[in-house]
NURO-479639 format. One line per 4 residues: number of its first residue (from 1); their letters; for each residue x, y, z of C-alpha. Coordinates in Angstrom, 3 decimals, padded with zeros to 6 digits. Example, Ala and Ser with C-alpha at 12.3 -4.5 7.8 and 13.67 -1.06 7.14 Angstrom:
2
1 = as = 012.300,-004.500,007.800; 013.670,-001.060,007.140
! end
This chain:
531
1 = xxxx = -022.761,-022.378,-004.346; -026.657,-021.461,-005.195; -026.496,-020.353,-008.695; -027.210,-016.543,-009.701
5 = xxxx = -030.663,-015.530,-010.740; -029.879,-013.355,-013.619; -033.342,-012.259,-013.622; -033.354,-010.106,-010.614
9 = xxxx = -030.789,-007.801,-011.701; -032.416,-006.761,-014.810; -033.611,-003.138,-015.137; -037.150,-003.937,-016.672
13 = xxxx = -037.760,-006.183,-013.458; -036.343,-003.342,-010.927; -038.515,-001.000,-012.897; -041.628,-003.022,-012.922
17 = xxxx = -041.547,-003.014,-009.071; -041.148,000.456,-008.806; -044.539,000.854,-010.324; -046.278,-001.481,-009.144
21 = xxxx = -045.278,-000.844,-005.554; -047.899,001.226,-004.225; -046.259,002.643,-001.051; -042.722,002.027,000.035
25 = xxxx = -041.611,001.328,003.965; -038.113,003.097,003.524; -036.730,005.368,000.498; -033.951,006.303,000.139
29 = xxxx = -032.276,008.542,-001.995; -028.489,007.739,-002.792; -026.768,004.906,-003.810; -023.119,005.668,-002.321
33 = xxxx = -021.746,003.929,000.844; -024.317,005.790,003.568; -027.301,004.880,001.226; -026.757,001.173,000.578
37 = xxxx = -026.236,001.034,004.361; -029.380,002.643,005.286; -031.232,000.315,002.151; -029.628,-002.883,003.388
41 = xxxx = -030.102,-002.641,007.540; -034.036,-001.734,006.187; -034.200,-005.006,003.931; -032.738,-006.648,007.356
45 = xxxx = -035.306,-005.910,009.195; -038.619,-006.791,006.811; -039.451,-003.254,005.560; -040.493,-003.009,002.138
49 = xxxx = -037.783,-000.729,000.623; -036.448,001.478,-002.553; -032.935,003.063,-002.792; -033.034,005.460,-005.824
53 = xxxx = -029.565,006.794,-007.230; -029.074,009.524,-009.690; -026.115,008.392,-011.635; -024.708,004.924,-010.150
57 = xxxx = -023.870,003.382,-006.918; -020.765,005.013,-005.538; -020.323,007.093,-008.494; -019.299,010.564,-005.937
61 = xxxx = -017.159,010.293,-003.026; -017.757,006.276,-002.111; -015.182,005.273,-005.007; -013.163,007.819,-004.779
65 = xxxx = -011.183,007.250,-000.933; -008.070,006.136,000.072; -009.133,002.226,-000.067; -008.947,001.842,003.560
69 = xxxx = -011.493,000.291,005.986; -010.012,001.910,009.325; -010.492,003.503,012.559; -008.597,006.545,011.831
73 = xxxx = -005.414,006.821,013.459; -004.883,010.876,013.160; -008.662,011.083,014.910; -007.174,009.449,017.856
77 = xxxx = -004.426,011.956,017.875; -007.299,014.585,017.954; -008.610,012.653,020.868; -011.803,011.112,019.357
81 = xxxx = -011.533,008.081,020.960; -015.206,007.235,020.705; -015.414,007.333,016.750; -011.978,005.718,016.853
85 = xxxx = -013.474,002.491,018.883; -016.854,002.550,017.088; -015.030,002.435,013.562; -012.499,-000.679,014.521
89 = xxxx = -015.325,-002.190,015.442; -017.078,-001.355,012.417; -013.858,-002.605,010.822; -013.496,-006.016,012.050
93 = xxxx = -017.192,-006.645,011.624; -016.822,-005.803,007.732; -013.795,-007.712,007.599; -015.977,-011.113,008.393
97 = xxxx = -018.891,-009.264,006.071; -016.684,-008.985,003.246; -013.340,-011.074,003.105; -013.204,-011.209,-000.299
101 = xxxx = -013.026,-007.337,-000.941; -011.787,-006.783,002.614; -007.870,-007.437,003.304; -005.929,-007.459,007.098
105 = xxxx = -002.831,-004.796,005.507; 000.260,-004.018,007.613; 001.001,000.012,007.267; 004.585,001.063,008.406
109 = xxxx = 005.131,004.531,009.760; 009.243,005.457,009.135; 010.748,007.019,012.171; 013.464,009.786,011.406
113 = xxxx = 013.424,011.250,015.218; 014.669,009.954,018.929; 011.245,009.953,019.793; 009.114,009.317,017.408
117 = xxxx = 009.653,005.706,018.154; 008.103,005.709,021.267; 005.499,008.478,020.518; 003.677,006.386,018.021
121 = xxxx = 004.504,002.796,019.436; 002.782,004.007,022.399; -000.344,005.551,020.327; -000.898,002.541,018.358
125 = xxxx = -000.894,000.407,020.857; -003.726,002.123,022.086; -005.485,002.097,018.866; -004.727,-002.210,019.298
129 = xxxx = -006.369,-001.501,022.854; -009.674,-000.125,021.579; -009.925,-002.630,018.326; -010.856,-005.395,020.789
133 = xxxx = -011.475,-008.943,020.001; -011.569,-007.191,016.468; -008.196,-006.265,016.173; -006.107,-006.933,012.920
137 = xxxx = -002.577,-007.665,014.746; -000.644,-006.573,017.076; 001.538,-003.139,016.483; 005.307,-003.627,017.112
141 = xxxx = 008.105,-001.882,016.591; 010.549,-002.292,013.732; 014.721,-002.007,013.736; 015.831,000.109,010.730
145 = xxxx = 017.248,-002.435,009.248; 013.290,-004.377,009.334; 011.673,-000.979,008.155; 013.835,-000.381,004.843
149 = xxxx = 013.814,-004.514,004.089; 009.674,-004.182,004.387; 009.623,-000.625,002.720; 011.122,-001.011,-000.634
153 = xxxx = 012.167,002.866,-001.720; 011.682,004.583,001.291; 014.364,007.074,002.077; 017.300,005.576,004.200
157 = xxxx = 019.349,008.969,005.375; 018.429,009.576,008.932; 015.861,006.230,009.179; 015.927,005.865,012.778
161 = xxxx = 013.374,002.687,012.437; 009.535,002.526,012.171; 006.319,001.262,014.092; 004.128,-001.791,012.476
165 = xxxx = 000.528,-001.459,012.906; -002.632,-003.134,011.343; -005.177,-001.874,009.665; -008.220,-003.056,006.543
169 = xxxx = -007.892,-002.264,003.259; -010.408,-002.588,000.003; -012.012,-001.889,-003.337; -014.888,000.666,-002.486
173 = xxxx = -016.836,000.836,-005.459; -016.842,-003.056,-005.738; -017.963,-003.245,-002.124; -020.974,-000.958,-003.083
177 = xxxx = -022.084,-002.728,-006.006; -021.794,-005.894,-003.277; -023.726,-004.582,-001.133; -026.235,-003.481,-004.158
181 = xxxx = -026.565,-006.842,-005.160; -027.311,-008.421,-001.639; -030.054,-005.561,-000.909; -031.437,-006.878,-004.388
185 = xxxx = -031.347,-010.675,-003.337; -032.918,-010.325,-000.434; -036.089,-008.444,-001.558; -035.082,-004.523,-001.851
189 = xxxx = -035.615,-002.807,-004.876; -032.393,-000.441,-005.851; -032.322,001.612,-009.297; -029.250,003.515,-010.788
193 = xxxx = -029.781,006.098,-013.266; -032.857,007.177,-011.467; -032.780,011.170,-010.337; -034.707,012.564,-007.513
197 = xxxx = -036.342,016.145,-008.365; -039.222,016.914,-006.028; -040.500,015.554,-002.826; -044.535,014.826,-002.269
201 = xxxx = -046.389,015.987,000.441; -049.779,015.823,002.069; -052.139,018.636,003.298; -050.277,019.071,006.505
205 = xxxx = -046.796,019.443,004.942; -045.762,016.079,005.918; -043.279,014.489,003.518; -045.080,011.385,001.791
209 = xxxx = -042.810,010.448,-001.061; -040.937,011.416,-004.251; -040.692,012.431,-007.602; -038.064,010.808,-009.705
213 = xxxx = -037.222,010.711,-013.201; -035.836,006.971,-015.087; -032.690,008.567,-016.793; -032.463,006.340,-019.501
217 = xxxx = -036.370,006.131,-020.320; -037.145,009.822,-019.231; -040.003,008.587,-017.289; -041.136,010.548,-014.588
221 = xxxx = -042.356,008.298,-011.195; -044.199,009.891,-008.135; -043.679,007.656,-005.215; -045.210,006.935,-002.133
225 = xxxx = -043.377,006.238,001.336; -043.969,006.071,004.986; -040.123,006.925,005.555; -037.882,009.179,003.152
229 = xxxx = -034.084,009.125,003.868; -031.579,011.596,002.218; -028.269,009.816,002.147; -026.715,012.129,-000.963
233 = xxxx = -023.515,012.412,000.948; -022.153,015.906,000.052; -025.442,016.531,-002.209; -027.889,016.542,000.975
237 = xxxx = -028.261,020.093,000.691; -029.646,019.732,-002.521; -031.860,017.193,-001.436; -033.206,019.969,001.732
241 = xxxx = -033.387,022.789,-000.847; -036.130,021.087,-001.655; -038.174,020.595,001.232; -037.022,024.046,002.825
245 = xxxx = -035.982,026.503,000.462; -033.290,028.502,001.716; -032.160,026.075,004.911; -028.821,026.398,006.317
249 = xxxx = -026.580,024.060,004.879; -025.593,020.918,006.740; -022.349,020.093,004.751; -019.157,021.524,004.149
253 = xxxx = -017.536,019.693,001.062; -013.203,018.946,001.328; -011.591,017.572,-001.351; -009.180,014.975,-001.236
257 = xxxx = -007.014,014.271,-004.373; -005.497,010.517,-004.973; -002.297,009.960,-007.439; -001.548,006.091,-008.669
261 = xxxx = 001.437,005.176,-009.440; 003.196,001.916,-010.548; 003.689,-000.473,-007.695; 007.532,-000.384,-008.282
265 = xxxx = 007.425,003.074,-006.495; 006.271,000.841,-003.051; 007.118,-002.390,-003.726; 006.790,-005.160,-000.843
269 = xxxx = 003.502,-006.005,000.592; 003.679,-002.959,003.173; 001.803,-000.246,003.100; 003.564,003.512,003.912
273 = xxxx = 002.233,006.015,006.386; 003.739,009.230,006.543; 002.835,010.493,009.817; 002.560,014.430,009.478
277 = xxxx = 002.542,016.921,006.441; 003.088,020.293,005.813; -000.909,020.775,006.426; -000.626,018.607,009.091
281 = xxxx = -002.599,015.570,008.106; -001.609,011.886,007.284; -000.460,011.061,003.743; -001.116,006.945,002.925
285 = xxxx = 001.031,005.452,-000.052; -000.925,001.883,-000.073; -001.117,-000.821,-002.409; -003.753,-001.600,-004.620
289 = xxxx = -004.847,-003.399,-007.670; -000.914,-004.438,-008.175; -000.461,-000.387,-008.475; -000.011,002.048,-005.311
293 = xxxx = -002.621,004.662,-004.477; -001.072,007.980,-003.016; -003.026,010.325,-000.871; -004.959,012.466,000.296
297 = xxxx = -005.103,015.893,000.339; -007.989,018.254,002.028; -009.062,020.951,000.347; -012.343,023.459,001.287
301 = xxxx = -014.195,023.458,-001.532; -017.403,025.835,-001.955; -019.841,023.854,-004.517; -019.708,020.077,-004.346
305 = xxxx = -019.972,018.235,-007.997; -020.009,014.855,-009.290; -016.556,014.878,-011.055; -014.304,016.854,-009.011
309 = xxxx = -010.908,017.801,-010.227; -007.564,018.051,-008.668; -006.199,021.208,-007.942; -002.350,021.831,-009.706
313 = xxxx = -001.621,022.491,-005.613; -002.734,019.463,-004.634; -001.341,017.566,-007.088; 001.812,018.848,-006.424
317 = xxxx = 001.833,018.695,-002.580; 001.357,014.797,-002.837; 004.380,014.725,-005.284; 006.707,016.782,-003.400
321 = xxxx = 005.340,015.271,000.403; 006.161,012.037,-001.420; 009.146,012.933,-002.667; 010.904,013.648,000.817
325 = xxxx = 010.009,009.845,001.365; 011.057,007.786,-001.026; 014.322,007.542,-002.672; 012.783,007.281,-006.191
329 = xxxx = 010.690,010.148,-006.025; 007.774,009.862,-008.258; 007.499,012.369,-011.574; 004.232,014.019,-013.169
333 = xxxx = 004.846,011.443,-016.175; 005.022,008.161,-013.480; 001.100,009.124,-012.528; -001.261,006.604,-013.872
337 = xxxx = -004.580,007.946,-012.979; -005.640,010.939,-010.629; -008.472,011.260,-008.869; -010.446,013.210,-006.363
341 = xxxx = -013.474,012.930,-004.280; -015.195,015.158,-002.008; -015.891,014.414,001.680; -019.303,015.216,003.167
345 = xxxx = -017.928,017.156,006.520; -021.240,018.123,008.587; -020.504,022.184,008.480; -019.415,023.912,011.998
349 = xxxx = -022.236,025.609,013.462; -019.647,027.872,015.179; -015.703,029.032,014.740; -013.741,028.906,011.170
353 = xxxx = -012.520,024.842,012.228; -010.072,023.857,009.900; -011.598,020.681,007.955; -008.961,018.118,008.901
357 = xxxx = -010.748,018.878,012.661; -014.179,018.756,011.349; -015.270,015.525,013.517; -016.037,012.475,011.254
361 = xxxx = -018.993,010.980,013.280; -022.263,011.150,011.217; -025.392,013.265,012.210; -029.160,012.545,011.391
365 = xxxx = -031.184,015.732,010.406; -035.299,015.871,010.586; -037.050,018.125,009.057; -040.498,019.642,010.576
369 = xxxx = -041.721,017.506,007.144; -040.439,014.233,008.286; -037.220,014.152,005.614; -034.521,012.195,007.493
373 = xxxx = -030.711,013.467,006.333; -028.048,011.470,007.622; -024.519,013.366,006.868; -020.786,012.895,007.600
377 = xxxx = -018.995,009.702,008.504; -017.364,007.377,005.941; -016.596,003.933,004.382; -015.696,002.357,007.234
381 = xxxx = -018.942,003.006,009.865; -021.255,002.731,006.601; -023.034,-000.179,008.372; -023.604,001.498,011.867
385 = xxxx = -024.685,004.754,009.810; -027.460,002.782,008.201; -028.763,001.091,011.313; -028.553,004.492,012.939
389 = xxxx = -031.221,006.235,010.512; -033.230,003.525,010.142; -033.632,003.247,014.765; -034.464,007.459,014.075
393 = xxxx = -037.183,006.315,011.449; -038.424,003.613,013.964; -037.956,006.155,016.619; -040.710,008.843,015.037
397 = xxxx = -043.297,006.329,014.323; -043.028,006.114,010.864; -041.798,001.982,011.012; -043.152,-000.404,012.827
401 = xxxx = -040.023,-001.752,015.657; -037.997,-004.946,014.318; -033.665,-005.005,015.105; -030.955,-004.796,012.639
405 = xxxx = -029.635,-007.776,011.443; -026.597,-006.410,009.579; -024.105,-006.520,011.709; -023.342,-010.179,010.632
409 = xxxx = -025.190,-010.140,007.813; -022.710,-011.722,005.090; -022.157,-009.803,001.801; -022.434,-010.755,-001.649
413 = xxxx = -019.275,-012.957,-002.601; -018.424,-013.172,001.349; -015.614,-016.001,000.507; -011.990,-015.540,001.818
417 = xxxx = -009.266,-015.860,-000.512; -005.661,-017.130,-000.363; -004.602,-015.477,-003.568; -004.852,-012.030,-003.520
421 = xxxx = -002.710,-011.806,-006.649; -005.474,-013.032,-008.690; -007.772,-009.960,-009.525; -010.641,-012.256,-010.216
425 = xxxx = -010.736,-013.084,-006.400; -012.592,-010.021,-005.690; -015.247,-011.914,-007.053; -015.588,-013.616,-004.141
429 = xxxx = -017.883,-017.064,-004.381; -019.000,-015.562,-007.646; -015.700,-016.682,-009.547; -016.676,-019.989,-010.257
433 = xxxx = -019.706,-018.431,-012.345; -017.792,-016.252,-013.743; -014.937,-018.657,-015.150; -018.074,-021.149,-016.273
437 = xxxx = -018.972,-017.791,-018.476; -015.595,-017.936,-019.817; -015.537,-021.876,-020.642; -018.501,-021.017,-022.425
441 = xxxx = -017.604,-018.417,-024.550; -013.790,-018.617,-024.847; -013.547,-015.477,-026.508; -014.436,-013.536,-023.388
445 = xxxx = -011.417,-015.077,-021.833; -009.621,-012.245,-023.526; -007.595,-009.655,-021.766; -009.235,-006.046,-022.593
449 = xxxx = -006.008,-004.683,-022.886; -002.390,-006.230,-023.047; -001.186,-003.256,-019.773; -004.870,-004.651,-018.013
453 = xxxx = -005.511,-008.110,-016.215; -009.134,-007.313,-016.700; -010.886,-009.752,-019.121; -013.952,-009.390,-021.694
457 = xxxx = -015.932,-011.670,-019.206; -016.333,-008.846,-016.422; -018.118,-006.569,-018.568; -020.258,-009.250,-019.595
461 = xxxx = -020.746,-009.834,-015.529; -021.006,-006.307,-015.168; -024.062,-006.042,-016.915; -025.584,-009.036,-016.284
465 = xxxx = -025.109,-009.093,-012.399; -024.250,-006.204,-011.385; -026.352,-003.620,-013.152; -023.845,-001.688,-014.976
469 = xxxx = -025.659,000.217,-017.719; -022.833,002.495,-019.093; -019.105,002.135,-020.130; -017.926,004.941,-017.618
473 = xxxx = -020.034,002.696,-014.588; -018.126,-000.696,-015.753; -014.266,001.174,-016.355; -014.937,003.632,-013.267
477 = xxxx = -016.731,000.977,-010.891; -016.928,-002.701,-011.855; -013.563,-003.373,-013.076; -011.702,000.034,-012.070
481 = xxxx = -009.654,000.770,-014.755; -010.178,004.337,-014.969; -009.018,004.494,-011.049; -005.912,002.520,-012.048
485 = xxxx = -004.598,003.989,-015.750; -006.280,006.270,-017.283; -005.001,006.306,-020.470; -006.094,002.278,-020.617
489 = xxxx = -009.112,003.192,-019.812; -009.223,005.376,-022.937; -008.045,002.803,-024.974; -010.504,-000.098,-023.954
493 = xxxx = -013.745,002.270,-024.432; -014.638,001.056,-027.590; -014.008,-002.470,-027.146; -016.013,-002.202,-023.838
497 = xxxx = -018.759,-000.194,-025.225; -019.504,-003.039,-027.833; -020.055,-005.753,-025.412; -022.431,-003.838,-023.301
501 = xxxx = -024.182,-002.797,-026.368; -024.692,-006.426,-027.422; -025.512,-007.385,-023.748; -028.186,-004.501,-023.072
505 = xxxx = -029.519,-004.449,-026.343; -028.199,-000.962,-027.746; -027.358,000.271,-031.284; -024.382,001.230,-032.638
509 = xxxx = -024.959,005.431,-032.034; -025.363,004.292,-028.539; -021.540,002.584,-028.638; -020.385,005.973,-029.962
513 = xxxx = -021.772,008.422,-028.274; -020.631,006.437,-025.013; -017.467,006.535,-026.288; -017.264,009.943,-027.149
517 = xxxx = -018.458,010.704,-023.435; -016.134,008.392,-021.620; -013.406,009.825,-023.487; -014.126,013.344,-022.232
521 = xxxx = -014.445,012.179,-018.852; -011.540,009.996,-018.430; -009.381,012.935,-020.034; -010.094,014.567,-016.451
525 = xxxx = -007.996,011.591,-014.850; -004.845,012.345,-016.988; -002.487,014.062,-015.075; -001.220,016.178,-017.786
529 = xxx = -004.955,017.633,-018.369; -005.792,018.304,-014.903; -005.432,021.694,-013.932
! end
C-alpha cells in the first residue's frame, strides 16, 4: 500500500495553487456528487482543473439520500427504461470503483395481495434483464414463511410472501470525500469553504472565469478558465442569476425527509421495500451504519437552502406508512436523527407534473456566455453525469479532445471488505494507516462516545486526509454521527472540536464558537425540535 502524502491535502498547498495557476482548463463550481464527477472525468483526461465548493463536499443534497446506489425500480414502473439501464450500469461500474463504500444489499418487497406476487416478480426480473453482466443477483421469489424469517418485524397478518431483488447500497458523503481525495492525488486542485460570487467576462460577453471568496481567510480570488461548469445541484439557479439576470429557472427543488431508527426496528441483513404509499411513491427502510434509515418523502418546495427541515407532515407520513408495516411500529421518541435533503428536479417546461414524475435523467444548459449547467440526475449516474459535461465542453471548443477514463478508474480506498461489521472498513486500503495512527498515539484509540463506534483517530484522519476544516464537516460527513444520533452528535462536539483545533492550529474561541454553532445546527436533527 503506497503510503499517504499528507502534504497534498493541506489547505495552504490547495490554496497556493489556486494562485499561482494562471488559467484553469475546467472549473467547476460545486463540490456535491455531480461536481466531483465532472472534476474527476476532467483530471482523467489531462485537463488542468479546479472544483470550488462553498461550504463542503456533499454538504446539500449528496449526503442527505436514501444510501442507495440503484437503478430506480419505481422509474421502471413509469416506463423509463433508458435511465433505468444507464443507472445499473452506472451501478455495477461503481460497485468495482468503490467496494469498500459500495455493498451488493438484498431489498425484500412483502406481498399482502394474490397478485402482487407475480406483478413484481415479473418487473424485477426485468430490472435483472437490463442490469446486464452488471447485475447484483438474481430476483426470486420468497414463501411467507422465507419473507418474515429474512424480515425481522414486518407485519405477519395477511403476508401472502414477498419478491427478493438486488440492489447497491452506501455511505454518500464518504464516497464524496473519496472521490475528493482521488481528484486531489491525481493532480486536480479542489477547495471547500471557497464561495463563488461573480463570474468574469471578456469584451464580447464570453464567460472567462470567476470570482470567489476563501471563507475562512476572506480572501477574494478572480480566476481564469477556458471552461466554467455549474454543478450547484439545486443552487444552479443561483449560479445563472448571475450570468443572466432574471433567466427562467432550470430547477424545481423536492424535499425528501429521512428518519433513523435503531436497527432492532429491521433487524436481519434485509433491506424493506414498501412498494406503494399513500402519495404513491416507494418508501425504503434499509440498513445502515448498524442503525436503519427510513425514507423518503417528496415534497415541492419553493426556495432551496442548505439545511432543509422536515415538515411535521412528512415526518409523520414516514411514521404512520411505517407503521402499517412493521409489527413494532416505530414512536417519535425511537427517532435517532432526522434529516432532509432537497432533490435538484430539472423544472417542467410545460403541465403542473407531479415531482415523483419529474424524469431523473440529467440535462446540460449553455448559456449564450459559455456557462455550462448540468442539472438533475443523482448519486448513482454521478460518473456518467461528469463525463457527459465535460464531452459538451469538448464539444464547443473550449477543450482540446482526449476520452474519459473514469469509468474504471478505481477510487480512493477501492479495497473489498469481508467485514462489514467493522465501521473502520469504510476506510478502505486506508485502514492500515489509520490503525498505525492509533499504535502511535494510543489515546486516539478512544471511542468518542460510549453509544458511538467512532474513535478519536478519525477526526485526526479527517483533518489530515480528508480536508475536514470544521466540527459540523467531520460529525455531518467524515464520521456521520449527526446522520446517525443526533443527540451524540451533540454530546461529542466539544471533545471533537478540541482535536481539530490542535490538528489545524486554532485557538480555544475557535473550539467554542464551533461548538456553539454545531449545537444549533444539530438541534435541527432532533426530532422533537423539528417542526
Amino acid at each position: 500500500m503506497p503510503e499517504l502524502d499528507v502534504s497534498l491535502f493541506r489547505r495552504d498547498a490547495l490554496v497556493r495553487q489556486l494562485r499561482e495557476q494562471p488559467v484553469w482548463d475546467l472549473l467547476v463550481i460545486g463540490g456535491g456528487a455531480t461536481g466531483l464527477g465532472v472534476a474527476l472525468d476532467g483530471i482523467s483526461r489531462g485537463y488542468k482543473t479546479l472544483l470550488l465548493e462553498q461550504v463542503d463536499f456533499a454538504k446539500g443534497t449528496s449526503s442527505r439520500s436514501t444510501k442507495l446506489v440503484h437503478g430506480g425500480v419505481r422509474y421502471l414502473a413509469q416506463g423509463d427504461v433508458g435511465l433505468v439501464r444507464e443507472a445499473l450500469h452506472e451501478r455495477g461500474l461503481l460497485l468495482q470503483n468503490a467496494p469498500h463504500l459500495v455493498r451488493n444489499q438484498d431489498f425484500i418487497i412483502p406481498n399482502y395481495s394474490w397478485w402482487g406476487g407475480s406483478f413484481y416478480t415479473i418487473g424485477l426480473k426485468l430490472y435483472d434483464l437490463l442490469a446486464g453482466r452488471l447485475s447484483l443477483g438474481a430476483s426470486r421469489h420468497l414463501s411467507r414463511a422465507e419473507t418474515l424469517a429474512r424480515l425481522g418485524n414486518l407485519r405477519a397478518q395477511g403476508l401472502r410472501g414477498g419478491v427478493l431483488y438486488h440492489d447497491g447500497q452506501f455511505d454518500d458523503a464518504r464516497l464524496a470525500v473519496n472521490l475528493a481525495q482521488t481528484a486531489v492525488e491525481r493532480g486536480g486542485t479542489l477547495l471547500n469553504h471557497c464561495a463563488v460570487g461573480g463570474l468574469l467576462k471578456d469584451g464580447q460577453g464570453q464567460l472567462t472565469g470567476v470570482v470567489a471568496t476563501d471563507q475562512e481567510t476572506g480572501t477574494v480570488y478572480e480566476l481564469r478558465a477556458k471552461a466554467v461548469v455549474n454543478a450547484t445541484g439545486v443552487f444552479v439557479d443561483e449560479i445563472r442569476q448571475l450570468d443572466q439576470p432574471g433567466a427562467r429557472p432550470l430547477v424545481r427543488p423536492s424535499q425528501g425527509v429521512h428518519l433513523v431508527l435503531d436497527r432492532s426496528f429491521l433487524p436481519g441483513n434485509a433491506a424493506l421495500l414498501i412498494p406503494k404509499t399513500d402519495d404513491g411513491r416507494v418508501l425504503f427502510v434499509v440498513p445502515w451504519h448498524g442503525r436503519v434509515v427510513v425514507g423518503t418523502t417528496d415534497t415541492p418546495i419553493e426556495k432551496a437552502s442548505a439545511e432543509p427541515r422536515a415538515l411535521e407532515k412528512e415526518i409523520e407520513f414516514v411514521l404512520r406508512t411505517a407503521a402499517r408495516y412493521l409489527t413494532r411500529a416505530p414512536q417519535r421518541h425511537d427517532v435517532r436523527s432526522v434529516f432532509a435533503g432537497l432533490r435538484p428536479l430539472a423544472a417542467p417546461t410545460t403541465g403542473s407534473a407531479k415531482t415523483r414524475e419529474i424524469s431523473r435523467s440529467h440535462k446540460i444548459l449553455v448559456s449564450v456566455a459559455g456557462l455550462i449547467t448540468i442539472t438533475g440526475g443523482k448519486w448513482t449516474t454521478y460518473r456518467r453525469m461528469g463525463e457527459d459535461a465535460v464531452d459538451k465542453a469538448i464539444a464547443l471548443g473550449k477543450l482540446p479532445p482526449a476520452p474519459s477514463q473514469t469509468a474504471h478508474l478505481p477510487i480512493h480506498g477501492a479495497q473489498a471488505s469481508a467485514d462489514q461489521r467493522n465501521h473502520l472498513s469504510g476506510y478502505g486500503t486506508d485502514q492500515p494507516a489509520l490503525l498505525q495512527l492509533v499504535a502511535a498515539q494510543p489515546e486516539l484509540g478512544e471511542k468518542l462516545d460510549t453509544a458511538l463506534e467512532f474513535l478519536k483517530a478519525e477526526i485526526v484522519w479527517a483533518a489530515r486526509y480528508e480536508m475536514a476544516r470544521t466540527v459540523e464537516d467531520v460529525l455531518a460527513r467524515r464520521v456521520r454521527v449527526l446522520f446517525l444520533d443526533a443527540a451524540a452528535a451533540i454530546r461529542v462536539a466539544p471533545a471533537v472540536a478540541a482535536l481539530l483545533a490542535r490538528e489545524l492550529g486554532f485557538n480555544v474561541a475557535w473550539e467554542q464558537q464551533q461548538v456553539a454553532e454545531f449545537t444549533q445546527l444539530a438541534r435541527q436533527y432532533l426530532l422533537a425540535t423539528a417542526s
